[in-house]
N, CA, C and O atoms as a DFTB+ gen file, in Angstrom:
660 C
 N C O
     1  1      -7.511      -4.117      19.686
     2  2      -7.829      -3.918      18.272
     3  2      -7.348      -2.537      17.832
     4  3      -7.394      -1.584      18.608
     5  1      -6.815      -2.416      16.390
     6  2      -6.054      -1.124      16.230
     7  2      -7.417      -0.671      15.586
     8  3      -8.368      -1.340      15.181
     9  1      -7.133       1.092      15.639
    10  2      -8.023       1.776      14.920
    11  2      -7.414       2.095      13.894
    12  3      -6.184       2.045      13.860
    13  1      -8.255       2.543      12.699
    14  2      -7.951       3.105      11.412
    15  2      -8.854       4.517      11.469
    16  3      -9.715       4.969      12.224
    17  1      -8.210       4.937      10.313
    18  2      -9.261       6.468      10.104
    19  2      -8.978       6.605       8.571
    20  3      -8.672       5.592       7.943
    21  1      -9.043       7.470       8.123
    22  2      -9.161       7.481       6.533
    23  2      -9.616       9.225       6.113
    24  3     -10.784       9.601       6.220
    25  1      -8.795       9.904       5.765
    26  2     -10.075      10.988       5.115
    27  2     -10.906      11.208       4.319
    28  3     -10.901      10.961       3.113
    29  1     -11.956      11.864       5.180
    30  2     -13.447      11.773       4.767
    31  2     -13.260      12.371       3.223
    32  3     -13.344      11.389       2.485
    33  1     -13.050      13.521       2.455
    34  2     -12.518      14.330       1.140
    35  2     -11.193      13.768       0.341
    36  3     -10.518      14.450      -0.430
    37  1     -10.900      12.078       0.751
    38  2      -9.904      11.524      -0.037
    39  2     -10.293      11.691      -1.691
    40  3      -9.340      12.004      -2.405
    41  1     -11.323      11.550      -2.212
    42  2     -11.601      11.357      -3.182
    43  2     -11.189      13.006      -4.134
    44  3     -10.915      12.802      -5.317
    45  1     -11.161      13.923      -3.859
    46  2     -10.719      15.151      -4.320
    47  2      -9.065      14.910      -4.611
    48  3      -8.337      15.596      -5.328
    49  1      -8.825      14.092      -4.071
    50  2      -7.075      14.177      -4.305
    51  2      -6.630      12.734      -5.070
    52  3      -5.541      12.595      -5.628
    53  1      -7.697      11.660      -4.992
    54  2      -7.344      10.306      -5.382
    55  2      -7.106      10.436      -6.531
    56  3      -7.886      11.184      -7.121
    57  1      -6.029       9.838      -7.325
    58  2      -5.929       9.761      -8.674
    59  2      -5.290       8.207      -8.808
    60  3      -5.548       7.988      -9.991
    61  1      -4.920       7.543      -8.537
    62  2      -5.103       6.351      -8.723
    63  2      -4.411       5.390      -7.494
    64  3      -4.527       6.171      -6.550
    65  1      -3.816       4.273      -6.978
    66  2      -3.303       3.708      -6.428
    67  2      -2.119       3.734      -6.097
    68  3      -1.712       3.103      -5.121
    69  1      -1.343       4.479      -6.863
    70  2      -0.267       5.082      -6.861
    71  2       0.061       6.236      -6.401
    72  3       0.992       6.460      -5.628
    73  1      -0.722       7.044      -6.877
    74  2      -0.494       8.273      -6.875
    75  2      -1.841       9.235      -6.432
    76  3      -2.978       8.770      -6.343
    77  1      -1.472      10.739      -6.158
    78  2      -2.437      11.491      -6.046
    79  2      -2.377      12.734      -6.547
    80  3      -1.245      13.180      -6.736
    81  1      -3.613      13.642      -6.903
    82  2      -3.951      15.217      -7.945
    83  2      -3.767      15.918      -6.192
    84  3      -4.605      15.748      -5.306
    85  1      -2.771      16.520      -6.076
    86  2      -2.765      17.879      -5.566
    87  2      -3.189      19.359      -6.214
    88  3      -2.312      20.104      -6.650
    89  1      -4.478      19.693      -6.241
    90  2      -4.652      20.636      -6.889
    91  2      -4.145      22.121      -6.340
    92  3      -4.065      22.389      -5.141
    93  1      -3.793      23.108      -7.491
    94  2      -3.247      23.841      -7.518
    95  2      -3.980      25.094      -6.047
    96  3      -3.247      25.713      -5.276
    97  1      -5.503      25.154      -6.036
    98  2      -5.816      25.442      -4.776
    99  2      -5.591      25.368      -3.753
   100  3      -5.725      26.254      -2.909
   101  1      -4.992      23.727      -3.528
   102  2      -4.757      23.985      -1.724
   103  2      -3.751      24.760      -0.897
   104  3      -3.664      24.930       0.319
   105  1      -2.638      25.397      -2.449
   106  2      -2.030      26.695      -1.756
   107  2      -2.925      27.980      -1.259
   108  3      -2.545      28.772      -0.397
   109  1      -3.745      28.024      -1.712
   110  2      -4.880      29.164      -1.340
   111  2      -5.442      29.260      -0.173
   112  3      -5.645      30.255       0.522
   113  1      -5.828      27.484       0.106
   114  2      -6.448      27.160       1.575
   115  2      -5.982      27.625       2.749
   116  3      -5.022      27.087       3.301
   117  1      -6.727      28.870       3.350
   118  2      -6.149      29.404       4.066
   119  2      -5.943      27.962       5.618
   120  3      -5.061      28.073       6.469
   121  1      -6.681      27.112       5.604
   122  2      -6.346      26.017       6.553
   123  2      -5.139      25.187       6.316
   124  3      -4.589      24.493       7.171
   125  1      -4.774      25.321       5.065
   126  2      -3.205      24.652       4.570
   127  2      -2.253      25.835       5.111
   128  3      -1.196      25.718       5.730
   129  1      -2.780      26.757       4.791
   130  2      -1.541      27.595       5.096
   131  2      -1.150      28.343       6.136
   132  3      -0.191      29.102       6.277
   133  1      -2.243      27.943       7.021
   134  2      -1.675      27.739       8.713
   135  2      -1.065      26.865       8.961
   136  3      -0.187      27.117       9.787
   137  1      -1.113      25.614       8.532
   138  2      -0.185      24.810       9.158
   139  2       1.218      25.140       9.300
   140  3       1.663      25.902       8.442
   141  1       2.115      24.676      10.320
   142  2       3.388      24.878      10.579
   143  2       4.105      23.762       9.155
   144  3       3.771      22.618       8.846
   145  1       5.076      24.591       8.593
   146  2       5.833      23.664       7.146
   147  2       5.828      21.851       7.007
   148  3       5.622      21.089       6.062
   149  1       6.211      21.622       8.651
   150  2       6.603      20.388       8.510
   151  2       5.091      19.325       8.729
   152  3       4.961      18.122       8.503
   153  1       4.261      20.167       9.163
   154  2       2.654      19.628       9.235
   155  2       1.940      19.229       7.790
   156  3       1.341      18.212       7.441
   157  1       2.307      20.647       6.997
   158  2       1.991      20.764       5.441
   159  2       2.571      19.667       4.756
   160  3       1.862      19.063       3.951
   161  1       4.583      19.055       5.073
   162  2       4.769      18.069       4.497
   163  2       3.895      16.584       5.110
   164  3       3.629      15.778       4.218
   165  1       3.546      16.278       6.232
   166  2       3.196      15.616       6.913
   167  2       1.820      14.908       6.176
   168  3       1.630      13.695       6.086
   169  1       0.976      15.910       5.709
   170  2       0.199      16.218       5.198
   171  2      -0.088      15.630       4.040
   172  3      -1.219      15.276       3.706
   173  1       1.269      15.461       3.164
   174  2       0.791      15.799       1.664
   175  2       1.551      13.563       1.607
   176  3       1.270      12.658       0.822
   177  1       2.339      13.588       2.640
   178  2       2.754      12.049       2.633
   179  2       1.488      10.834       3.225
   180  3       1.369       9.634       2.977
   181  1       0.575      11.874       4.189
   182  2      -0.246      11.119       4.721
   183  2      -1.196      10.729       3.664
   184  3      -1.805       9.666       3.786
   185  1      -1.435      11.702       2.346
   186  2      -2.662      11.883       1.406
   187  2      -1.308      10.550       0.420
   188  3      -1.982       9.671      -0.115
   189  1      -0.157      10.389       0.228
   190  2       0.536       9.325      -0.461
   191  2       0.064       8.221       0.483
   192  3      -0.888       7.598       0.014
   193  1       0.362       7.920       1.362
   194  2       0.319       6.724       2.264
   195  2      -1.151       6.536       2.140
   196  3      -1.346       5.328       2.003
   197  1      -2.624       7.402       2.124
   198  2      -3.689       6.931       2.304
   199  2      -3.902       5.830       0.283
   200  3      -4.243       4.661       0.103
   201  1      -3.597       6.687      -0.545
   202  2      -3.343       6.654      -1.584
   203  2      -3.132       4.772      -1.833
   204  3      -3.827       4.028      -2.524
   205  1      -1.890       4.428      -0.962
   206  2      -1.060       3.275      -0.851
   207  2      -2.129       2.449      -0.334
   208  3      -2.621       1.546      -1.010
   209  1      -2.550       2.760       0.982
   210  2      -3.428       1.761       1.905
   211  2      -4.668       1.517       1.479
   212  3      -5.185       0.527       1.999
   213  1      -5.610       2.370       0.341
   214  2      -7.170       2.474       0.079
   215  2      -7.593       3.208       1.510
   216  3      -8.550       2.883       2.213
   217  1      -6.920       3.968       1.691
   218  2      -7.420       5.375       2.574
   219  2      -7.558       4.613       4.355
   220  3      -8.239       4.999       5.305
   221  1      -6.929       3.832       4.278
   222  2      -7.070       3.242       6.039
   223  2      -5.871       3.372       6.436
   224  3      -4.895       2.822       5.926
   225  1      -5.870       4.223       7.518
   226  2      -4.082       4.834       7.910
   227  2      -4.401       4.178       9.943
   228  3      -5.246       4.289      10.832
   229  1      -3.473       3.728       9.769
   230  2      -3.648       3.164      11.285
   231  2      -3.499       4.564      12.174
   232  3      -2.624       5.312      11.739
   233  1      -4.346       5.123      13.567
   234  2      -4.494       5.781      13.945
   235  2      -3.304       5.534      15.065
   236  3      -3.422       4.836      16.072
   237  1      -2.259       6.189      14.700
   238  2      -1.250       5.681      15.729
   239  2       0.032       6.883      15.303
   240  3       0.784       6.423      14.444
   241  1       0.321       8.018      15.660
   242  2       1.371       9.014      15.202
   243  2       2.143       7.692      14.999
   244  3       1.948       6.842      14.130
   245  1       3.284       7.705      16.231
   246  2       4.269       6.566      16.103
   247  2       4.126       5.805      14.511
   248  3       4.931       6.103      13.628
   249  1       2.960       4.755      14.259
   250  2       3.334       4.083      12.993
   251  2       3.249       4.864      12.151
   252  3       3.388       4.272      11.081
   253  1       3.046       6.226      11.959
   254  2       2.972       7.061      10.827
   255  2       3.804       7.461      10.425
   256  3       3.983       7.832       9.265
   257  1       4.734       7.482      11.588
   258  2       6.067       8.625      11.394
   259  2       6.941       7.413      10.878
   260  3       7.823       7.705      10.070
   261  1       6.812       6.167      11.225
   262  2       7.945       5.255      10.507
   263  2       7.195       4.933       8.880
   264  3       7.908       4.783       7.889
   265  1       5.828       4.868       8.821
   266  2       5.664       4.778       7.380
   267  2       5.991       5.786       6.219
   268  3       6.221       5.533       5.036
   269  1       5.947       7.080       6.913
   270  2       6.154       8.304       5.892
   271  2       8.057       8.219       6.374
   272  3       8.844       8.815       5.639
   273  1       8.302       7.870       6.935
   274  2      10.046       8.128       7.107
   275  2      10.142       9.415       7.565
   276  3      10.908      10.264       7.109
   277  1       8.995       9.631       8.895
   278  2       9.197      11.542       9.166
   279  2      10.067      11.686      10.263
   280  3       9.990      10.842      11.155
   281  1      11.142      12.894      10.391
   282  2      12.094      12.981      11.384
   283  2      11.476      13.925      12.482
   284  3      12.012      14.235      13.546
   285  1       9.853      14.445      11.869
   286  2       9.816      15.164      13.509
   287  2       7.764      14.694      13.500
   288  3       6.967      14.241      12.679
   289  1       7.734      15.083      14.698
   290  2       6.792      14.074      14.989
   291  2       5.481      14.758      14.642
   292  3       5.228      15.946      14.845
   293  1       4.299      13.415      13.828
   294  2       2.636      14.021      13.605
   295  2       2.295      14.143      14.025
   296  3       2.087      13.386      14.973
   297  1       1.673      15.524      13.836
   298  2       0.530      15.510      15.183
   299  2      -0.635      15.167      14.059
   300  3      -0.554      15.312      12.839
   301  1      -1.539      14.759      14.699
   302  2      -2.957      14.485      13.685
   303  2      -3.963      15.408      14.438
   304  3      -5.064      15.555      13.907
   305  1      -3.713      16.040      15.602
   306  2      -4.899      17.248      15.360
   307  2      -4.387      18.703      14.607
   308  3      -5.054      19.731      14.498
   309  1      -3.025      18.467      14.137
   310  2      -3.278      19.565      13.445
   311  2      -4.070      19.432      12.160
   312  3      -4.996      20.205      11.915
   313  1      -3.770      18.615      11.471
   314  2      -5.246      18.415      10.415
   315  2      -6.620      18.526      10.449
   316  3      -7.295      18.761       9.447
   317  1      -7.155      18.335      11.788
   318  2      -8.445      17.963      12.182
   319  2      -9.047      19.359      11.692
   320  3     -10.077      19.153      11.051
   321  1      -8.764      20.566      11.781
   322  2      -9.200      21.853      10.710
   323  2      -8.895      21.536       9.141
   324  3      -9.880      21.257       8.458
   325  1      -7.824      21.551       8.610
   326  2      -8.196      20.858       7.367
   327  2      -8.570      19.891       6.693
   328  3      -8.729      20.043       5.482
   329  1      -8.807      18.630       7.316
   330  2      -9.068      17.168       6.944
   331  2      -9.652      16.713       7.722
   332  3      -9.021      16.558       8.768
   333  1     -11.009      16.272       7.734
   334  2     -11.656      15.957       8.659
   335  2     -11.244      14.661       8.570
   336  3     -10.645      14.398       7.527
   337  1     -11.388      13.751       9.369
   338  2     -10.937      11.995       9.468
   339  2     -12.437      11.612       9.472
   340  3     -13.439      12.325       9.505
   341  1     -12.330      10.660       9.441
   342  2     -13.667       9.355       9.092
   343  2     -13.637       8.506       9.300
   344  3     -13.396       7.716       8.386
   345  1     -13.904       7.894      10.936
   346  2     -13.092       6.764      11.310
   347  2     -14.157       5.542      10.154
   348  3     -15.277       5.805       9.716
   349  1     -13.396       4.296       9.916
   350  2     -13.759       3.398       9.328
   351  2     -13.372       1.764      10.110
   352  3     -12.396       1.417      10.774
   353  1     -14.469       1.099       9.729
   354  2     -14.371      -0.495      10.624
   355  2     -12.357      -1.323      10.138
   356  3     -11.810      -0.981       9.089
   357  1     -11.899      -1.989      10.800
   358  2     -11.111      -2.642      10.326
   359  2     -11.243      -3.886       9.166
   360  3     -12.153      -4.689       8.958
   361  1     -10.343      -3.746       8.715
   362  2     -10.811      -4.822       7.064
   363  2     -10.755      -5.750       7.972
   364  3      -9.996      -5.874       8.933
   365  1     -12.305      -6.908       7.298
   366  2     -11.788      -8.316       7.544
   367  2     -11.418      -9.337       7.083
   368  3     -10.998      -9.357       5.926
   369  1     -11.465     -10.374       7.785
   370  2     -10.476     -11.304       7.230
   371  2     -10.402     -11.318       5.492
   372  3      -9.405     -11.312       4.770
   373  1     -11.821     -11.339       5.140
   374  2     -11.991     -12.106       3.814
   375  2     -11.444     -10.731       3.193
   376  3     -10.647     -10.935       2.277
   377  1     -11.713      -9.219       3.510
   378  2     -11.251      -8.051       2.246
   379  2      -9.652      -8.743       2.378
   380  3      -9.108      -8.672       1.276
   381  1      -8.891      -9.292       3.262
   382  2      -7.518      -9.055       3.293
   383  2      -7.338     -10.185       2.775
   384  3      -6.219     -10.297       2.276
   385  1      -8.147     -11.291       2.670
   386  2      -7.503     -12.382       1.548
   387  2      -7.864     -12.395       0.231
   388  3      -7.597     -13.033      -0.788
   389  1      -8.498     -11.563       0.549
   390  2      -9.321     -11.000      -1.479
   391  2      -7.959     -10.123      -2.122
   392  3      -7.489     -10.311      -3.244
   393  1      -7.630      -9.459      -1.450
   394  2      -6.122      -8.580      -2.067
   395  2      -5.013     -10.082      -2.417
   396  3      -4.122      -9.879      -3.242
   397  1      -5.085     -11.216      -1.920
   398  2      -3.809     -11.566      -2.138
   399  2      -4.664     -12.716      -2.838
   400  3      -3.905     -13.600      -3.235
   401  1      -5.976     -12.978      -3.109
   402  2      -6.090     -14.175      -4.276
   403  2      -5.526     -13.281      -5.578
   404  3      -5.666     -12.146      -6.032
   405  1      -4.858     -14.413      -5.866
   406  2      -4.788     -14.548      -7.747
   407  2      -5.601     -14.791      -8.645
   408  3      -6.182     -15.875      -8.604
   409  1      -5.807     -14.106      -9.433
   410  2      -7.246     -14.514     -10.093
   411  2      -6.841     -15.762     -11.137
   412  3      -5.646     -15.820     -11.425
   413  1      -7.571     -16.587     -11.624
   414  2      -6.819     -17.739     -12.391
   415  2      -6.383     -17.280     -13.841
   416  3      -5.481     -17.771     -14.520
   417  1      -6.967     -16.546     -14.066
   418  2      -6.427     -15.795     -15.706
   419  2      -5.073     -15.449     -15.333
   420  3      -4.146     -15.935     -15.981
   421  1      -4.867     -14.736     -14.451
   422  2      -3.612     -13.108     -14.125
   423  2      -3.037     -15.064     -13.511
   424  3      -3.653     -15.667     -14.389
   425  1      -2.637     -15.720     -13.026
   426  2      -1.894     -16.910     -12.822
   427  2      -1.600     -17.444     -14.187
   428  3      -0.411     -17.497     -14.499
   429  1      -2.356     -17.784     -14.916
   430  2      -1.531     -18.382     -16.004
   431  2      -1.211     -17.646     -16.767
   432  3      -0.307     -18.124     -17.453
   433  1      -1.611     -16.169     -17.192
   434  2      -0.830     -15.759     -17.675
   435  2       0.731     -15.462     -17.471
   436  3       1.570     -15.235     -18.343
   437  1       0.929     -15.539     -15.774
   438  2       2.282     -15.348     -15.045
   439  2       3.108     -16.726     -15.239
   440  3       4.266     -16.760     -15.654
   441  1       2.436     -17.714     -14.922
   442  2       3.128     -18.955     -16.220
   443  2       3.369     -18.910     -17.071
   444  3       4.579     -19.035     -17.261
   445  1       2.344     -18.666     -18.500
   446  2       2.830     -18.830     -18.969
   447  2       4.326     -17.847     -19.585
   448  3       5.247     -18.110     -20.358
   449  1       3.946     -16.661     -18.777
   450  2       5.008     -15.536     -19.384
   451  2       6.563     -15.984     -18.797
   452  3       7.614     -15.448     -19.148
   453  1       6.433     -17.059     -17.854
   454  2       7.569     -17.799     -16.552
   455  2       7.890     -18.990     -17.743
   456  3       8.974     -19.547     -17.569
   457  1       7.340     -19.320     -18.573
   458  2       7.828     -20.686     -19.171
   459  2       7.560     -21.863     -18.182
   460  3       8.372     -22.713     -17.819
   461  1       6.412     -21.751     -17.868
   462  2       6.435     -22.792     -16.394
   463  2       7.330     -23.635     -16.001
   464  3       7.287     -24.852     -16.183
   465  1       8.356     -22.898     -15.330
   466  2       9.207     -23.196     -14.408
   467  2       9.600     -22.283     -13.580
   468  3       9.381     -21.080     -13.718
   469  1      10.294     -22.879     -12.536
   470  2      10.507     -21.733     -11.354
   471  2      11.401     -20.787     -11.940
   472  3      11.845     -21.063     -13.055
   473  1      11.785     -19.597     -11.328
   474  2      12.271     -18.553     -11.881
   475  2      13.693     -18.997     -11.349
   476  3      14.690     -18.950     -12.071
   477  1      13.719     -19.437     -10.016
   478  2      14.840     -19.663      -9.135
   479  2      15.700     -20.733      -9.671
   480  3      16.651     -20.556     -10.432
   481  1      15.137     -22.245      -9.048
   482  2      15.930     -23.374     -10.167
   483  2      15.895     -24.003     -10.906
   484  3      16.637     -24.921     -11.256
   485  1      14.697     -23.469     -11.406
   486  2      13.758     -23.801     -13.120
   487  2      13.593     -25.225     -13.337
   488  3      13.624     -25.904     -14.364
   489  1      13.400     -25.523     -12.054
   490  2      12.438     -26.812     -11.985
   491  2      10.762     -26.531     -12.488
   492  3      10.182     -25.450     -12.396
   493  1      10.090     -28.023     -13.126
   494  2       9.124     -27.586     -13.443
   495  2       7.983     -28.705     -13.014
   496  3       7.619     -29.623     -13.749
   497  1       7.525     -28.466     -11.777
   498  2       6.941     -29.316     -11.066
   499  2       6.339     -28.149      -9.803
   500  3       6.591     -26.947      -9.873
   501  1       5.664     -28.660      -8.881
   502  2       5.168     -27.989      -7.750
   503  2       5.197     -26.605      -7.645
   504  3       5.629     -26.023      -6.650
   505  1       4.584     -25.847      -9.010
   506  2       4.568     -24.389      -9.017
   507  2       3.808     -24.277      -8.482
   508  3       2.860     -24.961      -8.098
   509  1       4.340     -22.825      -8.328
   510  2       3.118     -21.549      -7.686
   511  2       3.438     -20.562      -7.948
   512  3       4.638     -20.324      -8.075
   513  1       2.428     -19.548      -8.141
   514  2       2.540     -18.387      -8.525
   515  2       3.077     -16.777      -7.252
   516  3       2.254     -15.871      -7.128
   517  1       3.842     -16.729      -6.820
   518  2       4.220     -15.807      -5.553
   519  2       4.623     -14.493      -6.042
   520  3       5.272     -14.140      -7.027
   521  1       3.791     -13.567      -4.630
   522  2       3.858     -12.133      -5.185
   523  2       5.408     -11.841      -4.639
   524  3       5.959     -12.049      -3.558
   525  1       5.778     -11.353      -5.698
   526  2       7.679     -10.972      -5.546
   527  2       7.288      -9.590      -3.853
   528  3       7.604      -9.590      -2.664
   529  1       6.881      -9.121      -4.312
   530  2       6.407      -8.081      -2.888
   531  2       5.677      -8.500      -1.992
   532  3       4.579      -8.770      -2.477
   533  1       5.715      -8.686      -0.984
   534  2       4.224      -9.027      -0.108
   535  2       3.169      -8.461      -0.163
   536  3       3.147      -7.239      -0.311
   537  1       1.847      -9.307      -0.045
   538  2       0.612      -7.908      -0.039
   539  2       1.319      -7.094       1.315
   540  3       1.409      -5.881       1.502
   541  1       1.807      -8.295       2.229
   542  2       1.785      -7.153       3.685
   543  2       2.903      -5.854       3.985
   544  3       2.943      -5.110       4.965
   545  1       3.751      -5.875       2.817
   546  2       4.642      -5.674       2.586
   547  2       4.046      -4.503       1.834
   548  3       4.732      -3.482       1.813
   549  1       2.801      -4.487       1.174
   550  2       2.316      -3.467       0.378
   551  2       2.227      -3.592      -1.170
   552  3       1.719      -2.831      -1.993
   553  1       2.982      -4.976      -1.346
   554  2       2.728      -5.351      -3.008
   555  2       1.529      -5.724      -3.307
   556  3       0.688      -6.328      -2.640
   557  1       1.502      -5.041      -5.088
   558  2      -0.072      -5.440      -5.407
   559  2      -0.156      -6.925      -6.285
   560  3       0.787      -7.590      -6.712
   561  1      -1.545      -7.181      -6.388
   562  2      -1.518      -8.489      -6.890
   563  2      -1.656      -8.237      -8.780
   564  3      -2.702      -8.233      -9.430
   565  1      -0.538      -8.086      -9.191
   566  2      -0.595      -7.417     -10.713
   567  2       0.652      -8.174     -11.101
   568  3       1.583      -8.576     -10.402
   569  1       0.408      -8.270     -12.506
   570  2       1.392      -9.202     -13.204
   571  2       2.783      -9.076     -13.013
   572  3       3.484     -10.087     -13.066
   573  1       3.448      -7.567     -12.721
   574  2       4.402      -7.254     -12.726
   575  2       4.814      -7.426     -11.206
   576  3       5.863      -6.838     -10.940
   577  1       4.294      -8.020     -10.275
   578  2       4.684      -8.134      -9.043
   579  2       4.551      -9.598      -8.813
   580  3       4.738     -10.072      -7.692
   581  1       4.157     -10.502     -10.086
   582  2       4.283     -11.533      -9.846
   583  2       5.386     -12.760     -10.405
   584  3       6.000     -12.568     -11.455
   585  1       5.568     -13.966      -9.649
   586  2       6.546     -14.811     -10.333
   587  2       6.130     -16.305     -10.181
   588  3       5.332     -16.559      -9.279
   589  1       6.384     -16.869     -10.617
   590  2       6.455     -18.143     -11.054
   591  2       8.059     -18.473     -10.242
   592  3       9.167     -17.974     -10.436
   593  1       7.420     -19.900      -8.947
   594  2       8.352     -20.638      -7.976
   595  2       7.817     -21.888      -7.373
   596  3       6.657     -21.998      -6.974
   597  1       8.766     -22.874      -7.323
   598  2       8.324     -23.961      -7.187
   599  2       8.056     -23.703      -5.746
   600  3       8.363     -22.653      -5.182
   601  1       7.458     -24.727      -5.173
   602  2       6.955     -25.089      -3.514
   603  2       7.973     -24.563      -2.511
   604  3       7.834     -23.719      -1.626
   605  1       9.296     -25.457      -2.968
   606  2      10.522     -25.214      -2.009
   607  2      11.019     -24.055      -2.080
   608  3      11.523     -23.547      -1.078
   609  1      10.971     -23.328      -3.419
   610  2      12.190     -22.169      -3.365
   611  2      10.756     -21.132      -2.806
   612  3      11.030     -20.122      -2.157
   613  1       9.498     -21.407      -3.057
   614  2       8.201     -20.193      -2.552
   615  2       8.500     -20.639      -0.970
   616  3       8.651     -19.537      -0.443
   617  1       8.644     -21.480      -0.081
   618  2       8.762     -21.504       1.359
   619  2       9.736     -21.210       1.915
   620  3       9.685     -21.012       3.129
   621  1      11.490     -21.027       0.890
   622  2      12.582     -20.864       1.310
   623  2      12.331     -18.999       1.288
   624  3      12.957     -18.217       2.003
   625  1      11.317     -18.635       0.327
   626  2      11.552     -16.798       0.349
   627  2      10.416     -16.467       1.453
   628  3      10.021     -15.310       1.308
   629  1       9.947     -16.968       2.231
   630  2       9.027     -16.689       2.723
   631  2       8.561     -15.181       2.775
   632  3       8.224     -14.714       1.687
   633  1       8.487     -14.304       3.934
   634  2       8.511     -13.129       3.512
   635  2       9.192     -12.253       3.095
   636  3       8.688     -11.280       2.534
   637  1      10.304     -12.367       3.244
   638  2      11.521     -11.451       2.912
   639  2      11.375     -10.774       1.044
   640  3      10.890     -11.307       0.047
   641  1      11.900      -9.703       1.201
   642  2      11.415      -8.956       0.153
   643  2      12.924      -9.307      -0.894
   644  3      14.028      -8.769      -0.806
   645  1      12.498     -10.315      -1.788
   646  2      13.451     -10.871      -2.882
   647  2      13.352      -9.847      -4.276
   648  3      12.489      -9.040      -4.620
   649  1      14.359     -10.178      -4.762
   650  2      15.017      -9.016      -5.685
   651  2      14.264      -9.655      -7.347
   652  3      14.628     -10.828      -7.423
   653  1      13.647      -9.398      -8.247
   654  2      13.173     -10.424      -9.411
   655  2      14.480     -10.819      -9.804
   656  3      15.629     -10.400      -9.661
   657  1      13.620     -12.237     -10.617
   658  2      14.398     -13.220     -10.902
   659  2      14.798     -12.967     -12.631
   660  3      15.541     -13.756     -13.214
């Protein structure tokens, strides 16, 4: 079973799902400003990536360094003075199928904005509504990540990350 961790003081920096408030203080922090440069960037991608995930970062350098795209390697005790971690349970099943239900409003509205037909060969029979991004992939379940596809062309994209239609 993988572990997660999360920081405990995420909420000082959260500004929405997207994004995060770096306040103008943490140049001051004399615990920021020990860190070695590439720790500090390390740092400020891990507070993006927690941002991305709802603050559950798999406890694993290795997958960190391929999620932030870092060329030299995390250490995560150098944070452990500025960021305390907080380990947290792994989501289960049901939080991770709650991210990828569609709610039935946010579906027909994606119809009807699709002209109910597929986007692909605008057949109009055996729809479904498919997130153009994967949740696992990191797409959210929001109108603009969604499309309107019949059965065949939704099993022919399976996961692969398709371009909108």
């Amino acid at each position: 079973m993988e572990e997660f961790f999360g920081f405990r003081n995420f909420r000082q920096f959260e500004r929405s799902r997207r994004e995060i408030r770096l306040p103008y203080d943490l140049l001051n922090d004399l615990r920021f400003r020990r860190l070695p440069d590439a720790s500090k960037a390390h740092l400020i991608c891990l507070l993006l990536l927690s941002a991305r995930m709802d603050n559950l970062l798999p406890n694993s350098p290795i997958k960190l360094e391929q999620l932030i795209g870092a060329t030299d390697s995390v250490d995560l005790s150098a944070f452990a003075e500025f960021v305390a971690f907080a380990e947290v349970e792994e989501p289960t099943y049901e939080d991770r199928s709650a991210k990828r239900r569609i709610p039935d409003s946010l579906r027909a509205e994606v119809l009807l904005r699709d002209g109910a037909r597929c986007r692909r060969c605008h057949r109009a029979i055996n729809l479904e509504v498919d997130h153009i991004i994967p949740v696992s992939k990191g797409g959210e379940t929001e109108e603009s990540n969604l499309q309107t596809l019949c059965r065949r062309c939704n099993r022919r994209k399976r996961k692969k990350l398709g371009a909108r239609l």
